[in-house]
N, C-alpha and C positions, 0 to 999 in steps of 0.2 A: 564941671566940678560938683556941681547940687545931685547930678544923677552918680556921682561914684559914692557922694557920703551917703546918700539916703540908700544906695545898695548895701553899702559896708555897715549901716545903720539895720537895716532889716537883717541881713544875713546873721550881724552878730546876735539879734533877738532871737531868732530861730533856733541859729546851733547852740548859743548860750542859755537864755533861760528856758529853754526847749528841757534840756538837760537838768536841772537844777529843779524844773515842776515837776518832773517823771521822777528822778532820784529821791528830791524832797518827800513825795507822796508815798514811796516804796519804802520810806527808811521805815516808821512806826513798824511796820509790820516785821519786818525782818528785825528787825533791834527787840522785840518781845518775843518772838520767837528764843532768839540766843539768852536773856533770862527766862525762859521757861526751860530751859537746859532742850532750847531744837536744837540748838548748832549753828545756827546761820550768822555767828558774828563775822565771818570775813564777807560777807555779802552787806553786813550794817558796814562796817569799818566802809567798802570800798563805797556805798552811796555817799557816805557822808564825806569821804575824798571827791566825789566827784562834787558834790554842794559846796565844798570850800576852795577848791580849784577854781569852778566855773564863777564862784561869786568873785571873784579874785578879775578872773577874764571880763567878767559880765559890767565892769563900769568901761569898756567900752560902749555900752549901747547906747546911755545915757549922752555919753561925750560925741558919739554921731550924730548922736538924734539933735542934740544942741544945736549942734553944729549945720547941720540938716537945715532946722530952723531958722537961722540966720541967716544962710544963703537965701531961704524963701522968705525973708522977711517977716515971719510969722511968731516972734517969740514972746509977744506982746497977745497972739490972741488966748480966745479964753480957753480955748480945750487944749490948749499945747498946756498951760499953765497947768491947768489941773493934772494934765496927765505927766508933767512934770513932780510934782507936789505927790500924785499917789505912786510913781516909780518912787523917790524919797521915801515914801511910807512901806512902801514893798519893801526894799533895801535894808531897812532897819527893821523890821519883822527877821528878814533872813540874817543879818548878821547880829541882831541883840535876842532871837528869842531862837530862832531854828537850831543855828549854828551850835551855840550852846546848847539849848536841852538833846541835840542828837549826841554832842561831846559827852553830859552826864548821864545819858541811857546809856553809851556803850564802856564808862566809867562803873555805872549800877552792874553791867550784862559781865563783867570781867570780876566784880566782885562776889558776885552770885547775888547779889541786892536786887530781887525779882521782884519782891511785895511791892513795889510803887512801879512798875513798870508797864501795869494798863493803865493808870493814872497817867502816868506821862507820854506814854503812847496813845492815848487821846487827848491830852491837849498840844502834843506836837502837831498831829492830825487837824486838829481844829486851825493850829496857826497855817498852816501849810495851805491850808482850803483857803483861809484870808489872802496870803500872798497868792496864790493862783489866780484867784477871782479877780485880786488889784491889778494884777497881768491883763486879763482877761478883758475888763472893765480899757484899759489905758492900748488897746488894739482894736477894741470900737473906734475909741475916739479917733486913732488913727485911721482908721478906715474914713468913719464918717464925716467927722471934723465938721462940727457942726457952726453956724456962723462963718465955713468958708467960702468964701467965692469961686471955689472948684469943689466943693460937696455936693454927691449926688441929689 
């Protein structure tokens, strides 16, 4: 049972937040594009479908990995901890700050409201780099899992 969660656990990280750091990082650039009159709003529109689809799908991974951890008895150690606490932290970047300012760029991009559209296309950017890195950061730990008695 431990090797099917911890497969359905990694697979959902892959195709899910796979999806959601590539889409999330492509939206700035296409959502300023479509206020600067490029045209590329159906390319903003369908990344930001794919950011709120896949975050939608993406609390599976959490619920595996939980789950993952309990069968290995490990929910008490310390890098599972933390790296539960910064998926938490990723999650609410993408659902309180992403989500919505990708919502009001393509709110701005339909009204022709261009003037605050590199403003906000760099600080979605900046959020976006946050949540990647807390990704990033919480796949170390699973790699390494440091304090385990099976870390390299």
């Amino acid at each position: 049972m431990t090797k099917l969660l911890l497969s359905i656990h990694v697979l959902a990280s892959i195709l899910v937040v796979g999806p959601i750091a590539v889409a999330a990082s492509m939206f700035p650039r296409y959502a300023r594009r479509t206020g600067e009159g490029g045209g590329s709003s159906g390319a903003a529109a369908l990344l930001h479908r794919i950011c709120a689809g896949y975050a939608i799908v993406g609390v599976a991974v959490p619920v595996f990995g939980i789950a993952t951890g309990a069968q290995l008895g490990v929910l008490t150690d310390a890098w599972l901890i933390v790296s539960i606490v910064l998926t938490a932290i990723a999650a609410a970047i993408l659902a309180l700050a992403i989500l919505p300012g990708q919502e009001s760029m393509l709110e701005a991009s339909e009204k022709a409201e261009g003037g605050d559209m590199a403003r906000a296309a760099a600080r979605l950017s900046g959020l976006t780099g946050a949540f990647n890195l807390l990704w990033a950061v919480v796949v170390v730990l699973m790699i390494v899992r440091p304090g385990s008695t099976t870390s390299a």
